[in-house]
C-alpha positions in Angstrom: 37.4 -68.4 30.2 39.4 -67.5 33.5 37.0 -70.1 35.7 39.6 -71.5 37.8 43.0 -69.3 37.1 44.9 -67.2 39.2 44.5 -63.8 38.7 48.6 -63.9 38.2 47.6 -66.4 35.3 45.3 -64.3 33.7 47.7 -61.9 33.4 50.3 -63.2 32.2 48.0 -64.1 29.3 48.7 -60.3 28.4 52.3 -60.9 27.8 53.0 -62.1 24.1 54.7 -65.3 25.2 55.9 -65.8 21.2 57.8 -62.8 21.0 59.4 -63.2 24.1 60.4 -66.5 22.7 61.6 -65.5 19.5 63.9 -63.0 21.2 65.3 -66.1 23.8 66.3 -68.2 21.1 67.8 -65.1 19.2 70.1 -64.6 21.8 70.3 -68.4 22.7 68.9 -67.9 26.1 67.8 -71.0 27.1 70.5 -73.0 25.6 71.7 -76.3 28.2 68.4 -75.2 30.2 66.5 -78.5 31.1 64.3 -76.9 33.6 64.1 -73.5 34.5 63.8 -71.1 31.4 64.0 -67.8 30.5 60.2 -67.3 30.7 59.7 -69.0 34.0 62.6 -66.4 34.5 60.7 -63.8 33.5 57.6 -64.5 35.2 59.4 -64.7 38.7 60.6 -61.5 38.4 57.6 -60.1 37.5 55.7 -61.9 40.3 58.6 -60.0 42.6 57.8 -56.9 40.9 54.3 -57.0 41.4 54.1 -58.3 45.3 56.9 -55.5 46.3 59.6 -58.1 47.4 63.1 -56.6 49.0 65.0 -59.5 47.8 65.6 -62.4 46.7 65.7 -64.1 49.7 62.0 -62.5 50.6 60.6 -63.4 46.8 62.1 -67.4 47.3 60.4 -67.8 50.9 57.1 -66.7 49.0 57.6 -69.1 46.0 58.0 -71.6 47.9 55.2 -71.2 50.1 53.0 -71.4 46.9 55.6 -74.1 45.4 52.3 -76.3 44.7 50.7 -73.2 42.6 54.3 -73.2 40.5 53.2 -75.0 38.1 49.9 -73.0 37.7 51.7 -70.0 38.1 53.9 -70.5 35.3 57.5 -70.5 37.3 58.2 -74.5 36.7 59.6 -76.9 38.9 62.9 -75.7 39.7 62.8 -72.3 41.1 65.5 -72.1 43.9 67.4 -69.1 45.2 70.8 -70.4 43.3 68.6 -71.1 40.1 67.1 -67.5 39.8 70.6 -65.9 41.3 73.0 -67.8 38.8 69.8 -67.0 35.7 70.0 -63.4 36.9 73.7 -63.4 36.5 74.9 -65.3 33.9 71.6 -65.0 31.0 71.7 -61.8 28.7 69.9 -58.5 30.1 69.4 -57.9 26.3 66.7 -60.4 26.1 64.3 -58.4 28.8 65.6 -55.2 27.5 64.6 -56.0 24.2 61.3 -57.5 25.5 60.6 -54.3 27.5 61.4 -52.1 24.3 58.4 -54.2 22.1 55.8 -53.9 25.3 56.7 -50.2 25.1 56.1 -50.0 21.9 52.8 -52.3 22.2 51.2 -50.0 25.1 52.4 -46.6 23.2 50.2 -47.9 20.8 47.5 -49.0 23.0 47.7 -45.9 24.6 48.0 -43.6 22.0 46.1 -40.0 22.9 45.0 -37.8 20.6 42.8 -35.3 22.8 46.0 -33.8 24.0 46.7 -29.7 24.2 49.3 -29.8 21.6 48.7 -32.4 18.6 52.0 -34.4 18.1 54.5 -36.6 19.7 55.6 -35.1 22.9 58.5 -36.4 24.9 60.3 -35.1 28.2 64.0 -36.6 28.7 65.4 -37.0 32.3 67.5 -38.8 34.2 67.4 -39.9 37.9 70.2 -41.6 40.0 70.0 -44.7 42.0 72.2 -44.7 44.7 74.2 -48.1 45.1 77.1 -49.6 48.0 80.1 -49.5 46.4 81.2 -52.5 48.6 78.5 -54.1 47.1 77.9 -53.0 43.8 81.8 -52.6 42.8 81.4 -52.2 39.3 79.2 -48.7 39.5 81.8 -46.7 41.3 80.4 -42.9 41.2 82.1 -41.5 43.6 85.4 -42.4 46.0 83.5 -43.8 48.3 79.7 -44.1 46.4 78.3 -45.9 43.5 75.5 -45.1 41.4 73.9 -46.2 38.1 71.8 -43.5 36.0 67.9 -44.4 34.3 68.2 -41.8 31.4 64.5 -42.1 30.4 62.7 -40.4 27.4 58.5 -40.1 28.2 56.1 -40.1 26.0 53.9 -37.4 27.6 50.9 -38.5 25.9 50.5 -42.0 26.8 52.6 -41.9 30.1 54.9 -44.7 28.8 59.1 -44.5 29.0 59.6 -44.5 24.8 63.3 -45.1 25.9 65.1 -46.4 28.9 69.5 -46.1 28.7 71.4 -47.3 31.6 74.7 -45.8 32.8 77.1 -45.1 35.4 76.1 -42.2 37.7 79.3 -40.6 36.7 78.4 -40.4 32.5 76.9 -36.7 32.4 73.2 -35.8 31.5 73.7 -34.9 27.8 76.0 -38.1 26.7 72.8 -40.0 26.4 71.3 -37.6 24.2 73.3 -39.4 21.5 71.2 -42.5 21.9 68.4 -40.8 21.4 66.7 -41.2 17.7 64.4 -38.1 16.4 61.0 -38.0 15.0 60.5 -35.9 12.4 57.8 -33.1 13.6 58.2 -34.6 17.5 58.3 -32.2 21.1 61.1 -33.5 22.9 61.5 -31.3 26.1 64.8 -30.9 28.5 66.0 -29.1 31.5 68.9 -26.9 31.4 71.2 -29.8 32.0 71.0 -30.6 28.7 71.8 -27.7 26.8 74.5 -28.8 24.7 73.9 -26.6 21.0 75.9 -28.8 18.8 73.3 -31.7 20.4 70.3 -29.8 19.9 71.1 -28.6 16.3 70.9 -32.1 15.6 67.2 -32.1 17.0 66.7 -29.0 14.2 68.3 -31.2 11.3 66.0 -34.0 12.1 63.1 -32.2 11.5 61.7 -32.0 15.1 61.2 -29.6 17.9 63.0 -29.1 21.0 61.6 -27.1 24.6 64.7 -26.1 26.9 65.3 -24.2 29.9 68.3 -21.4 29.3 71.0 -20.6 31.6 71.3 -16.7 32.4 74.8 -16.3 31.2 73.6 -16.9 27.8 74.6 -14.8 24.7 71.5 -14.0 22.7 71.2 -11.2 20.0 67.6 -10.3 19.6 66.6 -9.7 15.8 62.5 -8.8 16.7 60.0 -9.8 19.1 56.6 -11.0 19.1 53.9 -9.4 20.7 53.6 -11.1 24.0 50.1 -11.5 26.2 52.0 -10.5 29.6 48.7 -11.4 31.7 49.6 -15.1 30.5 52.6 -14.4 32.3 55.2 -14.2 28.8 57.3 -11.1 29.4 58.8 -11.2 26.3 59.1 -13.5 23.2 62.2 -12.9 20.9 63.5 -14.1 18.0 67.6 -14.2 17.4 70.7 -16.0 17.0 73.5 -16.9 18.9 76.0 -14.2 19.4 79.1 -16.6 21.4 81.9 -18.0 19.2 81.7 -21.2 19.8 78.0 -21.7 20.4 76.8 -19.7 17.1 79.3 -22.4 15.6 77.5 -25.7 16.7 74.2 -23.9 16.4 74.1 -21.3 13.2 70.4 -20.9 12.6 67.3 -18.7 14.0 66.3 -19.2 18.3 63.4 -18.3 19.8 63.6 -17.4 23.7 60.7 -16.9 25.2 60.8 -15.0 29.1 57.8 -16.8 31.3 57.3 -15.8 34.8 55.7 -18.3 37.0 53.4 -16.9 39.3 52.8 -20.1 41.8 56.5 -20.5 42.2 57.3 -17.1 41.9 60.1 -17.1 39.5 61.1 -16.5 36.1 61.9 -19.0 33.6 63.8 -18.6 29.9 63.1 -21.2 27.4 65.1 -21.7 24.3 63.0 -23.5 21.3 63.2 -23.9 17.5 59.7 -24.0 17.1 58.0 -20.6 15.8 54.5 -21.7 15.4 53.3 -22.4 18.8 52.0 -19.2 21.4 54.7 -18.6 23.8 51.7 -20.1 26.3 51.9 -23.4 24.9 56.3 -23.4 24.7 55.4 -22.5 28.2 52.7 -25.3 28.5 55.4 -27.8 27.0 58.3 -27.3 29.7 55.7 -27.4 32.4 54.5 -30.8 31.1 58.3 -31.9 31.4 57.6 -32.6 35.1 55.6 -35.7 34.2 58.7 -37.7 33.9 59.6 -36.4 37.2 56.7 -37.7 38.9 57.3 -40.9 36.7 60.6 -41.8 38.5 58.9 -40.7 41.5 56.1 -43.3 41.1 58.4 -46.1 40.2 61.0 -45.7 42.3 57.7 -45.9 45.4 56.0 -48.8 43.8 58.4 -51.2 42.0 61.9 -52.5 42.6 64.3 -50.4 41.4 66.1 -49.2 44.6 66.8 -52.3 46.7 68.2 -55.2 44.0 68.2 -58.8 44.4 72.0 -59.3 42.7 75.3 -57.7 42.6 76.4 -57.8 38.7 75.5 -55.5 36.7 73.7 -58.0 34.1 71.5 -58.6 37.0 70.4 -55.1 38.0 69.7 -54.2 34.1 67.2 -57.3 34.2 65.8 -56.1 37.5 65.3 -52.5 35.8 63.6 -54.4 32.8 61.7 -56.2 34.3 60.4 -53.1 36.1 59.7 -51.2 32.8 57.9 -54.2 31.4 55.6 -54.7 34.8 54.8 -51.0 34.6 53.5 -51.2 30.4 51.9 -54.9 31.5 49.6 -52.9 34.3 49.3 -50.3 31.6 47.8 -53.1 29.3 45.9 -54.6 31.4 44.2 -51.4 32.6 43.7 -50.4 28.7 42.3 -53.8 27.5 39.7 -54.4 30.4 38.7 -50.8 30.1 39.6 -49.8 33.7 39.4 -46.4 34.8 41.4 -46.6 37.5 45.1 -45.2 38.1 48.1 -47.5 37.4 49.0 -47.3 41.2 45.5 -48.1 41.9 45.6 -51.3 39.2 49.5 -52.2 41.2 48.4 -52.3 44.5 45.0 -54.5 44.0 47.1 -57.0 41.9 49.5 -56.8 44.9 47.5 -58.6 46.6 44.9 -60.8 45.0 47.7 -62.8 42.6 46.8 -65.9 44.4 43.0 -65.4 44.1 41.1 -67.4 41.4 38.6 -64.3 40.8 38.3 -62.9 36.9 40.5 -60.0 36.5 38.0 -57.8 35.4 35.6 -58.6 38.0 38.7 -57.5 40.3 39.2 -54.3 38.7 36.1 -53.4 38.3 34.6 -50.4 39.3 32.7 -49.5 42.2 30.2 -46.8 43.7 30.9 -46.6 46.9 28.0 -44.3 47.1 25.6 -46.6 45.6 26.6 -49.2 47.7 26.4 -47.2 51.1 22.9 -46.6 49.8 22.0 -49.8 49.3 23.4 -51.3 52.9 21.4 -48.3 54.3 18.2 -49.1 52.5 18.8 -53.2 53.4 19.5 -52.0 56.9 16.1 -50.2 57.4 14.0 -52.6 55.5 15.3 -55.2 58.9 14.6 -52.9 61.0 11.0 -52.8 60.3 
């Protein structure tokens, strides 16, 4: 079936071309277009994406040194620098926004896990910074002199895919985009202390889920009884109580559990704050530790795709340059899921890197391979010439 395609081809045979469609002509998005589209659009920037360009100059010299593959390719006839610049300007970021949000939601449910620790939805919620020239980038003024934009990010800890992506200043604080956020009945949703906001998190409580978060040492805490605690597990202890501050008992009037951990590896001790009294203190401890997966997640994107250097100025153009990011990351996620590939998503990223030009059947590509077996075998064919 893929005799004779580009491995780019082939994948963009993953990408549900109708809904992407449907959401273009909900938003009029390729209204007065003759040429080059919204999808052609699309598949530039995730060619860009995929083959680590700096900019849009560097994706433009390689387009057009494949310009007789653009057809094949699916970028159409027109792609020039001043074509993708004034489409990445001018076209609606809501369009790849809301075409990253339903490949989301198609590899959470690809991906779906249910082998993990702690049955249920599990989510961590971050945020990281990208740093920006304000000389540049006018519009995302931080600081006096610096500008920033924020990547709040919820995870889905059990599938490894961003349930939620929210784009700010750098200047809006941490907890504002908690307000965003919309709360599964009987879902984890883990924070750092940055969050800690208790007329926010009683509104976790009222929706029927669970919240994990770090404490801060000042806080007021009137113990009612305690749980026995395993202290070689490393709980010290494991209380139940209620807020004893004004203010804070205000915004959050019901039953806490806070739970003291100490961490050997790191040596330090932790205090979590949850509304869940069902878990082991173990597992609350389990949870928060798992909160570093969103960590690692910016860590990984910010190494592999294009997130950091950006190939326009406005801001519509640097939300559909983070889009387009979110929706390469679930299309490698796909891919890996449908062909049944065992390999890592960094591992999937950097073969396709470089093999979108070949004409060899994805999953002959990503196939896997015992480098054992075949060591054995060049050994075996290198004796048999020998004698």
């Amino acid at each position: 079936m893929n005799n004779g395609k580009y491995v780019f081809a082939q994948l963009v045979e993953f990408l549900p071309h109708r809904v992407f469609d449907t959401i273009v002509d909900k938003h009029n998005g390729n209204r007065y277009v003759k040429h080059f589209t919204c999808w052609n659009q699309l598949l530039c920037m995730v060619f860009g994406q995929l083959t680590n360009r700096d900019s849009l100059r560097d994706l433009i010299i390689v387009l057009d040194a494949h310009a007789i593959k653009s057809y094949h390719l699916g970028f159409g006839k027109s792609v020039t620098r001043s074509n993708l610049s004034k489409a990445n300007e001018k076209r609606k970021s809501k369009i790849f926004e809301e075409f990253a949000y339903h490949l989301i939601d198609l590899a959470r449910k690809k991906l779906i896990n249910d082998v993990f620790e702690i049955q249920g939805k599990i989510y961590a919620f971050d945020s990281t910074t990208i740093d920006l020239c304000l000389s540049v980038f006018w519009w995302a003024q931080f600081r006096k002199t610096k500008g920033g934009i924020k990547l709040h990010t919820l995870y889905d800890i059990t599938t490894h895919i961003p349930a939620f992506v929210h784009i700010t200043e750098a200047s809006v604080h941490d907890m504002n985009a908690m307000d965003y956020l919309v709360y599964e009945d009987g879902a984890y949703y883990i924070f750092d202390r940055g969050y800690l906001d208790f007329d926010r998190l009683y509104r976790i409580t009222q929706s029927g889920a669970y919240f994990v978060i770090r404490s801060k040492s000042n806080l007021k805490f009137k113990r009612m009884y305690s749980n026995k605690v395993d202290k070689s597990a490393g709980v010290i202890y494991d209380q139940i109580g209620k807020l004893s501050g004004y203010y804070v008992s205000v915004d959050y009037p019901d039953k806490l559990r806070r739970i003291k951990f100490y961490d050997q590896k790191n040596n330090r001790e932790l205090i979590f704050l949850t509304n869940n009294f069902e878990l082991s203190s173990p597992q609350i401890a389990f949870l928060y530790k798992e909160r570093w997966q969103v960590e690692l997640f910016f860590k990984w994107i910010k190494q592999h795709l294009k997130i950091k250097s950006f190939w326009g100025t406005t801001e519509n153009a640097v939300r559909i340059q983070i889009y387009s990011a979110i929706i390469t990351y679930c299309l490698v996620a796909i891919v890996g899921h449908e062909l049944n590939i065992k390999k890592s998503t960094y591992e999937i990223l950097q073969i396709l890197g470089i093999s979108l030009l070949d004409k060899t059947p994805i999953n002959e590509l990503l196939k896997e391979i015992d480098y054992n077996n075949v060591k054995e075998q060049n050994f075996k064919q290198l004796s048999l010439n020998l004698f």
